[in-house]
C-alpha positions, 0 to 999 in steps of 0.5 A, a space after each residue: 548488483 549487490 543486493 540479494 533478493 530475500 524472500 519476504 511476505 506482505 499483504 499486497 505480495 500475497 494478494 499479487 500472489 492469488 491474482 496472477 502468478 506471471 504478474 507476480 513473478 514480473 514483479 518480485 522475480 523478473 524485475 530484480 536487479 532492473 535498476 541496475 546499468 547492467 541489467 538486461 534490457 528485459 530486466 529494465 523495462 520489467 522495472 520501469 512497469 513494477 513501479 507504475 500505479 493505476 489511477 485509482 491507487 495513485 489517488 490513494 496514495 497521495 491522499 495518504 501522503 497528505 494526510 500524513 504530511 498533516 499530522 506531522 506538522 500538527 506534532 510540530 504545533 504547526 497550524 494548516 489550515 483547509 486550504 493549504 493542505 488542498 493548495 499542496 494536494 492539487 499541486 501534488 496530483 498536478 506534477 505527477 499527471 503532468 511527469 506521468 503523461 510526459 514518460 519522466 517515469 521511463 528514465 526515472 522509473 520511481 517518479 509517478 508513472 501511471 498505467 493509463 499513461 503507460 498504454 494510453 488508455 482513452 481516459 475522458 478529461 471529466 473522469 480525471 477531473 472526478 477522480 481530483 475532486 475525489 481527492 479533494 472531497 478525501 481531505 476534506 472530510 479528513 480536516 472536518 471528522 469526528 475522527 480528527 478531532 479524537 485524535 485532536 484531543 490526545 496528548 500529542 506525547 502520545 502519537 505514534 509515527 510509524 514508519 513507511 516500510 515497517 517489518 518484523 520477522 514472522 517465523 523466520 520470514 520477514 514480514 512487511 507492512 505500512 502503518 497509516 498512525 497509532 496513538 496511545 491512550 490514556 490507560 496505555 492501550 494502543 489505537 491503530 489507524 487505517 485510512 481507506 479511501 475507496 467509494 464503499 464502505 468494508 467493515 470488515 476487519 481483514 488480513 491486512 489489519 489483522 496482520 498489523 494487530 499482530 505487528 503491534 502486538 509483537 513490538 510492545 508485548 501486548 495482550 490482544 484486548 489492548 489494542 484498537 484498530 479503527 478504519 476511518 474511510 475519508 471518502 464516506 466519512 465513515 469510521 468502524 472500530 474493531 477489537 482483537 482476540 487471540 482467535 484473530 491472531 491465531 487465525 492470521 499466524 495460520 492464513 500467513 503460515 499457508 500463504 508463505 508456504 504456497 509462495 515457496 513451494 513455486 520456486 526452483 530453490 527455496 534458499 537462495 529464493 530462486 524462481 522461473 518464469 515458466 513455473 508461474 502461470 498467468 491468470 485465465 481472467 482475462 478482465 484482470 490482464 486488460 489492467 496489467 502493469 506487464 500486459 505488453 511483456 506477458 504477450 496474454 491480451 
């Protein structure tokens, strides 16, 4: 195993963080090196749970894909029409239910692996086929929004395309991130985009977009009032617009500050980002557990 195991900080690692320290551990910790042929069976079977999704977050997720597949072909100054992009959306929410229910993630632990597969939750056929429609309702209200036609109607020499695992260091730590699109705008300020799916609508602005705004910031050197973040919820079709200050930023420097801090205090050496298992306590939300990737090997429920 020749990879080392950096520490690194993310707005999902910390949230993992403050759930449960154990589910925390298993996944940053317990797993490491469970790829590997030699890796002890443990290693292996912390892995293959790492990687599996619940239903509702895999539903996201291929939404963001296809929206994302969308706006690639429209910079090529390709046509897509409705129907297509649902046609590829079925298809695609298809095989990774039909790869998931089969196991195919057990040999192949990055192929889509659901929890609800995985324990065999009693999901009815009605609340699966709900959660396709929802799907389907996401992309369709993306390809008919006020959003997409804003985006229509700027120069396309302007898009920016971010890319999946995007970083930056962040005093000495490095920092991920996810950027869903950006666009520069015609007096050079930048528009970050966020697709949210969920059934509610946040308009709040949060951790996650702060820390993108200071991202961007960072990368092109900009004042605070030169950035745009607008979250475009695709299953309400309801879009907020925020703008930043240097109160934002300051604020999310000092939250990430105290989260990196609590992260590293828990190890047994913060060098070489070395961990025990018994040094991170499970949750005593026991509703929490019940959703588990690792409910089987944590032995709490």
């Amino acid at each position: 195993m020749n990879f080392q195991n950096e520490f690194s900080w993310s707005k999902s690692r910390d949230e993992l963080f403050n759930e449960c320290k154990r589910k925390y551990y298993f996944k940053h910790y317990g797993c490491w090196g469970g790829w590997d042929q030699t890796a002890t069976e443990r290693m292996k079977e912390l892995y293959i749970l790492k990687n599996l999704s619940t239903r509702h977050i895999w539903i996201g997720d291929v939404v963001h894909q296809i929206i994302k597949y969308f706006l690639i072909q429209l910079k090529a100054g390709n046509h897509v029409t409705l129907s297509n992009l649902l046609f590829r959306l079925k298809k695609k929410l298809k095989e990774d239910y039909d790869g998931s229910e089969a196991g195919i993630y057990k040999k192949f632990p990055k192929k889509c692996g659901l929890v609800e597969h995985e324990y065999k939750y009693l999901i009815p056929k009605d609340e699966w086929d709900g959660l396709f429609k929802t799907a389907e309702n996401c992309i369709t209200n993306f390809y008919n929004s006020d959003t997409l036609k804003e985006i229509k109607n700027k120069d396309i020499s302007k898009w920016l395309f971010l890319e999946d695992f995007l970083s930056f260091d962040f005093e000495r730590t490095k920092v991920y991130l996810s950027i869903d699109f950006a666009i520069k705008n015609e007096d050079n300020k930048i528009i970050l985009y966020d697709w949210k799916t969920g059934k509610e609508r946040d308009v709040e602005m949060g951790i996650q977009l702060t820390c993108y705004a200071l991202y961007v910031i960072q990368k092109w050197n900009l004042e605070p009032n030169r950035l745009i973040i607008k979250k475009y919820n695709v299953f309400i079709d309801k879009e907020d617009e925020f703008e930043i200050t240097d109160k934002n930023i300051g604020d999310i420097k000092d939250y990430m500050r105290k989260s990196i801090e609590d992260m590293k205090n828990i190890l047994i050496d913060k060098e070489k980002n070395i961990a025990k298992e018994e040094d991170f306590p499970q949750t005593s939300d026991i509703r929490k557990c019940l959703k588990c990737n690792f409910r089987r090997v944590c032995n709490l429920v």
